[in-house]
C-alpha positions, 0 to 999 in steps of 0.5 A: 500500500502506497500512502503520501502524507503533504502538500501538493501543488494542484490545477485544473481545467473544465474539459469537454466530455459526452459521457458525463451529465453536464458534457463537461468534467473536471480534469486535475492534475497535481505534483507532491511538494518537496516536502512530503512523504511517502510510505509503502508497506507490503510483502516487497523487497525494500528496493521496490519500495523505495523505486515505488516511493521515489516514483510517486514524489517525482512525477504529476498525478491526474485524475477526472471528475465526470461534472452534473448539470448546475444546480443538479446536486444534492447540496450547494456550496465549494468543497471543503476537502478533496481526497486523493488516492494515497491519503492526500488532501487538498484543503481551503474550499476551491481547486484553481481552475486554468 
């Protein structure tokens, strides 16, 4: 199991997309600060989970959120905490958008 625990810088851009309900998604990308960590644990060698580790701090990270119709959700409002696999956080209400 890989686990990151910090900071990252993130962004984000609206992208056309036919099979979500609005016809648009979120597409977001993020790279770990300097400074943040990362652990694996499991049945591997140590060398694999260093290469493992060393991987995930040292590249970008993406993934695509299919978005509703305006005013189709459940509730309103910025979200508070977005979780990205691995444990990360992106705090303060808002993603920047490009």
């Amino acid at each position: 199991m890989l686990q990151g625990d910090g900071k990252v810088a993130m962004s984000g851009v609206l992208v056309p997309d036919e099979m979500s309900p609005s016809g648009r998604a979120l597409r977001v990308s993020w790279r770990p600060s300097p400074t943040h960590g990362a652990t694996v644990r499991g049945a591997c060698s140590a060398d694999f989970k260093r290469s493992i580790e060393e991987m995930y701090l040292t590249v970008s990270h993406g993934a695509e959120f299919a978005l509703p119709q305006p005013g189709g959700g459940e509730t309103g409002g910025a979200v508070g905490e977005l979780r990205l696999e691995g444990g990360d956080r992106v705090n303060g209400g808002m993603v920047p958008l490009r």
